[in-house]
C-alpha positions in Angstrom: -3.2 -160.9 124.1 -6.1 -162.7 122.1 -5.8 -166.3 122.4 -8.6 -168.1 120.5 -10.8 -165.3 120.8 -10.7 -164.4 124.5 -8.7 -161.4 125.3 -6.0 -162.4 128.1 -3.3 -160.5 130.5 0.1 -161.5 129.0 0.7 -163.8 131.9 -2.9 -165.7 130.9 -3.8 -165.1 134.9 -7.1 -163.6 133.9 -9.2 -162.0 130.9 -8.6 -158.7 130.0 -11.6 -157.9 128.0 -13.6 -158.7 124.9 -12.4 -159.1 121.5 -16.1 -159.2 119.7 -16.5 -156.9 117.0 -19.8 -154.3 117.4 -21.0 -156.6 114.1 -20.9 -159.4 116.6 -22.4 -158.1 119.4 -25.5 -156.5 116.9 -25.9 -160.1 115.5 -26.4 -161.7 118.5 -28.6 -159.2 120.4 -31.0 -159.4 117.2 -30.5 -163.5 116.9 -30.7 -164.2 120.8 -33.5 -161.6 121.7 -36.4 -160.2 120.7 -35.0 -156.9 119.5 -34.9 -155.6 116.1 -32.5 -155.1 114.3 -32.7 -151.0 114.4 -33.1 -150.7 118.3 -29.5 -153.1 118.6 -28.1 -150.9 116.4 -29.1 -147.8 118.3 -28.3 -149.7 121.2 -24.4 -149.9 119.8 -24.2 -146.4 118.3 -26.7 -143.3 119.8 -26.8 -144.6 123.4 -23.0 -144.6 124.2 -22.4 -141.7 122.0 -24.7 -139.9 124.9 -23.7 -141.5 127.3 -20.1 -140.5 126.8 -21.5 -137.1 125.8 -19.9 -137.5 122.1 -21.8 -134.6 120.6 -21.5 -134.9 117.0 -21.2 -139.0 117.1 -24.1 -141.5 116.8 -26.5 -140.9 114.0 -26.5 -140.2 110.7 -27.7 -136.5 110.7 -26.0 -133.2 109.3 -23.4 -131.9 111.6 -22.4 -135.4 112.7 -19.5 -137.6 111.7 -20.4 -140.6 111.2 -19.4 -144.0 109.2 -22.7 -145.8 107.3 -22.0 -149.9 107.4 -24.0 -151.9 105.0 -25.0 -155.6 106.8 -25.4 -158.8 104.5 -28.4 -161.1 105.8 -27.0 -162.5 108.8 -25.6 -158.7 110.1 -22.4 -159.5 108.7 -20.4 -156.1 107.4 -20.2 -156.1 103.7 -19.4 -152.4 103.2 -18.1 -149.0 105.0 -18.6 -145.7 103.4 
């Protein structure tokens, strides 16, 4: 259940998770730290992609399936190919 942005158990006794975007959680590592924009993007897309051993996921290389998301100026998505 997402009430106003906070993911709940049905019975609202305790959170169940998050409901921010990987958009979101790029923008705010790059607005709230001192790392670019590139390294929070590796951050959300070749480091798990290893870490869950996802072989043909996380970069934009041949041989790898992958999305390409275009950002506006405040790392909002504006396009998916």
């Amino acid at each position: 259940m997402n009430l106003a942005g906070v993911a709940k158990l049905l019975d609202k006794s305790a959170f169940a998770g998050s409901v921010a975007t990987a958009d979101r959680l790029v923008r705010t590592v790059v607005k709230e730290t001192d790392v670019s924009l590139c390294d929070a993007v590796k951050m959300m897309t070749v480091n798990p992609a290893k870490l869950l051993n996802f072989r043909e996921k996380g970069k934009l290389a041949e041989g790898f399936d992958a999305d390409i998301l275009f950002f506006d100026e405040n790392i909002n998505v504006k396009k998916i190919l």
